[in-house]
N, C-alpha and C positions, 0 to 999 in steps of 0.2 A: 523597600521590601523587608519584610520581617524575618528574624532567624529562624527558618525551621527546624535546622538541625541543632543542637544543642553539647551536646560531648558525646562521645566513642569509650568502651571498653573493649580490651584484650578478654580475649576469652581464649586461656589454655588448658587443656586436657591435658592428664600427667595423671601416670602412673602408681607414684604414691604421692599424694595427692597434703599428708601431713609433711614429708619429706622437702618437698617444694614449696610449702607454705613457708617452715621452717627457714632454709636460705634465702628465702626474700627477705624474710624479715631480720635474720642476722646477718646477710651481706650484705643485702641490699637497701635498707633503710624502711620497708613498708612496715605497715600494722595490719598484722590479720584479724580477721573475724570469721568464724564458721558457723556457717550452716547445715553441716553433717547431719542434723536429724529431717532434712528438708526432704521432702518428695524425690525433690532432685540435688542433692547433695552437693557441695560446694563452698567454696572458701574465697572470701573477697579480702584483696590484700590493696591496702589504700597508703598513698604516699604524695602528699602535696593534693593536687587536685586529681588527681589519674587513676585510677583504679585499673588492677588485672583482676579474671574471675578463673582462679583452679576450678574445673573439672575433674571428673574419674574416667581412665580410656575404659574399664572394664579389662585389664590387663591389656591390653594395646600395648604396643611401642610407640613413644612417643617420635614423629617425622618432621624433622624441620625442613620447612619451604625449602631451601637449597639443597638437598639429598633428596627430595620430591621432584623439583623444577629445575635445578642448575643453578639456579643463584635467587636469592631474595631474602631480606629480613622477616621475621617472626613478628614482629612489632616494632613501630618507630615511634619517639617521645621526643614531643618538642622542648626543647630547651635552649637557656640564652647563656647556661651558666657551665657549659660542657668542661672548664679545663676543672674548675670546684667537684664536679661530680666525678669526670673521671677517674680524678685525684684519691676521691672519697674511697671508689671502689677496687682502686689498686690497692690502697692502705686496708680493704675488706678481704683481699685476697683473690678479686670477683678477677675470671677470665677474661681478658680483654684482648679480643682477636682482631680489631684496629686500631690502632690511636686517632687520636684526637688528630685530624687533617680537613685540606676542602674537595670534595672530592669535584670527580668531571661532568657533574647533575648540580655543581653550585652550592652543594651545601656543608657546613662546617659541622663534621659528627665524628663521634667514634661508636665502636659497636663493642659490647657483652658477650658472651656465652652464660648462657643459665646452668642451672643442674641437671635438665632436658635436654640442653643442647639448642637449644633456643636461639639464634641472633636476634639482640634487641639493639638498637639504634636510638643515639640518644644526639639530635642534632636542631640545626635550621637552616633556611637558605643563608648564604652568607651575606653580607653588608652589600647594599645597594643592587641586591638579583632577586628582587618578584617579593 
C-alpha cells in the first residue's frame, strides 16, 4: 500500500501574529517566512522538517485545548532527541510545564508553553511500546 498521507502542519491563530513569529524563532530555534501581503495572511515558521503556520484570530483570544476541553496538547512533535531539546529550551528561557518523563500512554516527552499559551509536546512511544 502506498503512503497517502504525507506530513501534517500545526496551524495556530495568534493574536499578534509578528509577536509569536518573533519567540519561535528566538526561543525556539525556527525560521520564519511571511506572507503578510497574502489574501490570507500568514507566517510559516520552519524548524528541521515540521513546520507551524501563524494565523491572525481578528483580535480573538487565543484558547488552548485544555481551558477549552480539560486537558489536551496544542500540538505534539515527534522526537528521539527530547533530553537535547529540552535542554535547548531551558537555556532559551522557554516555559516548560513538564519535564522530560514516560508518561502512563507509553511515551517519553516533556511539554512547552508558547507565548499563546499553547502546550506543545515534544515526545515518542518509549523503547519497545508500538
Amino acid at each position: 500500500m502506498k503512503n497517502l498521507l504525507l506530513a501534517s502542519h500545526c496551524i495556530f491563530p495568534t493574536s499578534d501574529i509578528i509577536k509569536t513569529a518573533e519567540f519561535y524563532e528566538q526561543k525556539m530555534g525556527f525560521k520564519a517566512v511571511t506572507y503578510l501581503n497574502a489574501t490570507e495572511p500568514h507566517i510559516c515558521l520552519y524548524r528541521d522538517i515540521t513546520e507551524i503556520i501563524l494565523t491572525k484570530t481578528n483580535g480573538r483570544k487565543v484558547i488552548p485545548n485544555r481551558d477549552l476541553y480539560g486537558y489536551g496538547y496544542d500540538a505534539y512533535f515527534i522526537t528521539k532527541n527530547q533530553e537535547e531539546l529540552q535542554k535547548e529550551f531551558i537555556n532559551s528561557n522557554v516555559k516548560i510545564v513538564r519535564l522530560l518523563n514516560n508518561t502512563d500512554y507509553n511515551n517519553k516527552e516533556f511539554v512547552v508553553e508558547d507565548i499563546d499559551g499553547r502546550w506543545i509536546a515534544f515526545g515518542i512511544k518509549a523503547e519497545g511500546n508500538g
